[in-house]
N, C-alpha and C positions, 0 to 999 in steps of 0.2 A: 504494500500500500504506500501511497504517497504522503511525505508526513504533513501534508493540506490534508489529507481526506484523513486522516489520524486527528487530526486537530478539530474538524470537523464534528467526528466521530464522539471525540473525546467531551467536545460541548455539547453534543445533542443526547450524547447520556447523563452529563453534570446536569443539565435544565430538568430531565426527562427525574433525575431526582428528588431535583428540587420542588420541580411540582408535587409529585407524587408526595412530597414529604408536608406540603402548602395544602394538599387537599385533605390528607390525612388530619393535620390540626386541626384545619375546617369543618371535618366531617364531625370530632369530638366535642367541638362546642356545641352546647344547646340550640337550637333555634327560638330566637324571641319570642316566637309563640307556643314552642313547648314552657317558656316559661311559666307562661297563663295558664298551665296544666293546677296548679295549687286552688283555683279558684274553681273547679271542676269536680262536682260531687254534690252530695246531701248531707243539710245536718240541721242543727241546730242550735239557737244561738238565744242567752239570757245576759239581761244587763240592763241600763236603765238609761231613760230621757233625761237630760240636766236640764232645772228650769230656765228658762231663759226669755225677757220678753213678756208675751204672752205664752209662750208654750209652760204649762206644768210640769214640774217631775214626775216621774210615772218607771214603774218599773215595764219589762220588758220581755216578752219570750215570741220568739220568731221561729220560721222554717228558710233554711235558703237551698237551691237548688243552682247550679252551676254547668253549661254546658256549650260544649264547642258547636258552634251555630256558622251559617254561612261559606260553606265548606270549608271549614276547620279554620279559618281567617279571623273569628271573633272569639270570644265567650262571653255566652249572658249568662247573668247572674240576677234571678228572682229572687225578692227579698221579700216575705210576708208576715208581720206581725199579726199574733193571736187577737182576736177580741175579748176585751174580760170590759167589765164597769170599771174598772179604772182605764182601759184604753178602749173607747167608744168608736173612736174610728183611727183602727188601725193604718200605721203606715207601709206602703208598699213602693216596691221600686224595680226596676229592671237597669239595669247596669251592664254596658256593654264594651267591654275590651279589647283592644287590637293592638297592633304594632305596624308603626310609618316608619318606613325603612329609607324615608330620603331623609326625614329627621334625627333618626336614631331614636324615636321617642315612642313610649307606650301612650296610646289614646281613649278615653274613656267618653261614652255620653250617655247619661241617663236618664231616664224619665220616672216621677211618683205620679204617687194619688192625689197630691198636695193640689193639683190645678195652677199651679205658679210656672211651668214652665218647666224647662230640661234646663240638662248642665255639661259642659264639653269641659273636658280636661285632659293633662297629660302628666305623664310619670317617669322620671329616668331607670325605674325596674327594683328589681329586688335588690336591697343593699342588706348582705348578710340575711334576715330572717324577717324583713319590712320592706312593704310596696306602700308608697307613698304618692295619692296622687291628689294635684292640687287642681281644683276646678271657679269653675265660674256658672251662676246659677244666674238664667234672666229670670227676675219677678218680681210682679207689681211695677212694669213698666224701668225697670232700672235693675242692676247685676248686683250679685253679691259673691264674696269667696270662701271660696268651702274648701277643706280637703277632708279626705278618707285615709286612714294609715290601718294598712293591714297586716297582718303578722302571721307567720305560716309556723307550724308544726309538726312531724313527718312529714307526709306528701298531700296535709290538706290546709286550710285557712283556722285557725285558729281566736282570731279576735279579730277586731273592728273598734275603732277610735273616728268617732266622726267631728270634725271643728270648724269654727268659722271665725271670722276676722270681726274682731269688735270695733268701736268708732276711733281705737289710738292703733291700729294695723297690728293688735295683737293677737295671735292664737286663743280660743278660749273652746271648752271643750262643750259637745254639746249632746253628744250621747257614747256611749262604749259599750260593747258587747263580749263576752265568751263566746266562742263558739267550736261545737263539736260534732 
């Protein structure tokens, strides 16, 4: 052989490694929307309303159900609280998660029973054992900011910390949940 076609040779097997070794790494990361796999399941979830406003405190005992929708591109998450006389009209919600891969970012929007509108937000993902996503709710004609901070345990969702920004842009909490 000629030592061009050796050199040739010798690069198109260095590259042919190099990828091979580029797609392999590739292949072991998770995909961002297996990450959404923790929010996928049945359970149940107790905890309480914080008064705030006019809302009362109130305790709390829910069902949520969790599933990849839209061929496997989202997860919704149905969230239904019990009715008892202390919660006369329960709150419900659908929550819908995905992943914008030109952003890098996890997208959520969701809609309750409230009559106020939905809420779009986004998440930079699981940091350790918490997805943190911060939103923006239109209602009553003007926006307000929420976030949700969830917390995984084995391979399922764990709790729920819901908060909103009070009139000095501080976090205050406004419900929390267990859940199993």
């Amino acid at each position: 052989m000629k030592p061009t076609t050796l050199a040739v040779l010798a690069a198109l097997i260095g590259t042919s490694a190099l990828l091979g070794i580029a797609f392999a790494q590739q292949t072991t990361l998770p995909a961002p929307l297996e990450q959404l796999g923790y929010f996928v399941g049945d359970g149940t979830c107790t905890g309480h309303v914080i008064a705030t406003g006019k809302t009362p405190a109130r305790a709390t005992t829910a069902r949520f159900h969790g599933e990849k929708t839209l061929d496997g591109n989202w997860v919704a998450i149905h969230y239904d609280e019990d009715q008892t006389a202390a919660n006369p009209k329960p709150y419900r919600v659908v929550q819908y998660f995905g992943y914008d891969a030109a952003k890098k970012q996890y997208t959520s929007v969701t809609f309750d029973n409230s009559g106020s509108g939905y809420s779009t937000g986004t998440s930079s993902g699981w940091k350790d054992d918490t997805f943190t996503v911060d939103e923006t709710t239109s209602m009553r004609g003007g926006s307000v900011s929420f976030r949700d901070v969830f917390t995984k345990s084995g391979s399922g969702m764990a709790s729920h910390t819901g908060m909103m920004r009070d009139k000095h842009g501080k976090w205050v909490k406004t419900d929390e949940e267990t859940c199993h």
